[in-house]
N, C-alpha and C positions, 0 to 999 in steps of 0.2 A: 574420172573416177580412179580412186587405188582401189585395188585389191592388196591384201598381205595375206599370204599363204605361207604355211609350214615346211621346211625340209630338214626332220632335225631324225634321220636314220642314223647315220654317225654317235648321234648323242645316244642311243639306245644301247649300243653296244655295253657291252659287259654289268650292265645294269641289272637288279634283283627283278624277280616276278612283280613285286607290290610296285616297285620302281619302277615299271613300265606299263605299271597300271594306270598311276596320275599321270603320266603325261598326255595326252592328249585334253584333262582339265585342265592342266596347266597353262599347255598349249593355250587351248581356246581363250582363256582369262589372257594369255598375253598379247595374242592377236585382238582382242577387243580392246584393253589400256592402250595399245600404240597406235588404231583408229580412236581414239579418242583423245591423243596427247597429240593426232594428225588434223584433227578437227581442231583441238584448241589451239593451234600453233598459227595455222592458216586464217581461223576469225580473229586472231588477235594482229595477223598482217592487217585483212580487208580493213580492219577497223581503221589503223592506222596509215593507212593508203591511200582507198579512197571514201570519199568525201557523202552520206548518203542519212536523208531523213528517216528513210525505213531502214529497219533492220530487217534485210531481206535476205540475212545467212542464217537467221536462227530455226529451229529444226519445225516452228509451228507456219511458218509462212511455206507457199506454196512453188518456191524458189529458192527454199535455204539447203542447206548444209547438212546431210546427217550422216549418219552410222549405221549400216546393216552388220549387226553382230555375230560372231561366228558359236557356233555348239561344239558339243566332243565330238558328234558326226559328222561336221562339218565345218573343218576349219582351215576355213577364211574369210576375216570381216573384210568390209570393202567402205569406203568415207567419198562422197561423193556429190555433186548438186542435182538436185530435184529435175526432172526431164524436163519439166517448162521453163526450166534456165536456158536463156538463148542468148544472154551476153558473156557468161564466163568464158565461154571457149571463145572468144573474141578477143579478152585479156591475157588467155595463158594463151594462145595461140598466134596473136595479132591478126589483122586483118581489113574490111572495109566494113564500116559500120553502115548501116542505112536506115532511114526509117521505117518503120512498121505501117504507119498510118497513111504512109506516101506522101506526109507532111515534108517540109524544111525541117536540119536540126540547126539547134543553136547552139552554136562552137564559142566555148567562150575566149576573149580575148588576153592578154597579158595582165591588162587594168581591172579582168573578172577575176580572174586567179588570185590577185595581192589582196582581194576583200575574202574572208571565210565566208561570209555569209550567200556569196555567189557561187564556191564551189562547192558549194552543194546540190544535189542531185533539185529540180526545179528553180535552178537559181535565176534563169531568165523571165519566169511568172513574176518571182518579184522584183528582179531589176524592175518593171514595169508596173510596178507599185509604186516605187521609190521617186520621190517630188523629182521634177526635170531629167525625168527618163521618156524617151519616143524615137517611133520605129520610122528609120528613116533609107536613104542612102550611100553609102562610100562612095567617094571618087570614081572608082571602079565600076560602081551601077551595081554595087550588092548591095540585099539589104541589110539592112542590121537594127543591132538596137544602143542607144546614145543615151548619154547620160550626158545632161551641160552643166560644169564644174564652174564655172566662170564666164562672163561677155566673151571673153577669148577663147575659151579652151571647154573644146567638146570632143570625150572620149568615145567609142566602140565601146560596149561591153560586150558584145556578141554579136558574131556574124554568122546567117542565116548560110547553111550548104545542103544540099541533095546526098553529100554523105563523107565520111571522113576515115580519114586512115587512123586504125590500132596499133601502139605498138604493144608488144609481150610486155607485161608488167605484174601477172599476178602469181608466177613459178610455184604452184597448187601442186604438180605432182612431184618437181625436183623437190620441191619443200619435205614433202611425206616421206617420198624413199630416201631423205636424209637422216627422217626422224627414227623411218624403219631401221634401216641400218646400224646406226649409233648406238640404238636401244634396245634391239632385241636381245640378244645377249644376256645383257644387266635384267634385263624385264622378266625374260625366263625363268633364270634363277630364282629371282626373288619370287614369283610364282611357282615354283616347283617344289621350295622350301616350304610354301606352307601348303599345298599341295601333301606334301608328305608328311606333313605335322598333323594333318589329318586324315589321312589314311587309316581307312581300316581294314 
C-alpha cells in the first residue's frame, strides 16, 4: 500500500488569510488525483505484464485495486490491494510461491510461454483440452503435461512443482512514489488555483 501525505508548511508562509483557507481543499483534491493517476499507472502495468482472464485489479473484485480518498480533516489518501490479495506481495517482493490447495503447480515451460493463449492465467486446464495433449512423465520422473506435435517431436508444456521461485516484477510502490514525487507540485498548483477561484 502507499499512503501520500501532506508537508506543505513552507508553502503557507506569507500567504493571505483566505490563502490559507483553501489549502487543505486543495490539498486533499491533490492527494486524491495522484492516488488515482497511482492507481491508473500500475493497472495499466498489470495489464500489460501479466497475462490474466479475470480482471482481478479492478475496484469491484474482491482482490483488486482501490483508493481510500483523503478529506480536509484528513489528508492522506492511500492506493492499495484488497487484504485477500496474497500473491501481490509475492511480485513486488519476490519469493516462494506454493500452493494453496496443497495441490502441484503447473509451471509453464518455454513452448507454453511462445503460445498467448497458455500464458494466461488457467492456461494448463486447457492445454488439456487441446487434441494430443496428456499428462505424462519427463526423463527426470516429473510429471508434466505433453503436447505431440509430430511422430517425432513431443513437447512439455508444463511441469508439475510443489512450489516455485518469484522473482520482483511488479515495482507497485517505486512506481507510485515516482508518480508522487514528479507530480505533486504541478498537481497542487493547479488545485490551489481553483481552489482560489472559488473561494469565498
Amino acid at each position: 500500500m502507499i499512503s501520500v501525505r501532506s508537508n506543505i508548511k513552507q508553502f503557507k508562509k506569507g500567504l493571505k488569510k483566505i490563502e490559507k483557507k483553501q489549502i487543505p481543499f486543495a490539498t486533499s483534491r491533490t492527494l486524491n488525483d495522484l492516488a488515482f493517476q497511482v492507481r491508473k499507472a500500475n493497472v495499466t502495468f498489470i495489464k500489460k505484464k501479466y497475462n490474466n482472464k479475470t480482471k482481478w485489479w479492478t475496484k469491484s473484485s474482491t482482490v483488486g485495486l482501490e483508493v481510500k480518498k483523503s478529506t480536509k480533516r484528513n489528508l492522506t489518501a492511500s492506493v492499495g490491494f484488497k487484504k485477500r490479495n496474497y500473491f501481490v506481495k509475492l511480485h513486488e517482493d519476490g519469493g516462494i510461491k506454493k500452493s494453496r490447495s496443497g495441490a502441484n503447480l503447473a509451471i509453464p515451460t518455454n513452448h507454453a510461454r511462445k503460445a498467448r493463449k497458455y500464458r494466461m492465467s488457467g492456461g494448463a486446464k486447457l492445454a488439456l483440452q487441446q487434441p494430443k495433449t496428456f499428462i505424462g512423465k519427463t526423463r527426470a520422473g516429473t510429471t508434466a503435461i505433453f503436447q505431440k506435435k509430430s511422430k517425432k517431436v513431443t513437447r512439455a508444456l508444463y511441469i508439475f512443482k510443489r512450489q516455485v521461485k518469484i522473482r520482483k516484477s511488479l515495482s507497485f510502490e517505486a512506481r507510485g512514489r515516482r508518480i508522487v514525487n514528479l507530480n505533486f507540485k504541478r498537481t497542487f498548483a493547479r488545485e490551489f488555483r481553483k481552489a482560489m477561484a472559488t473561494a469565498r
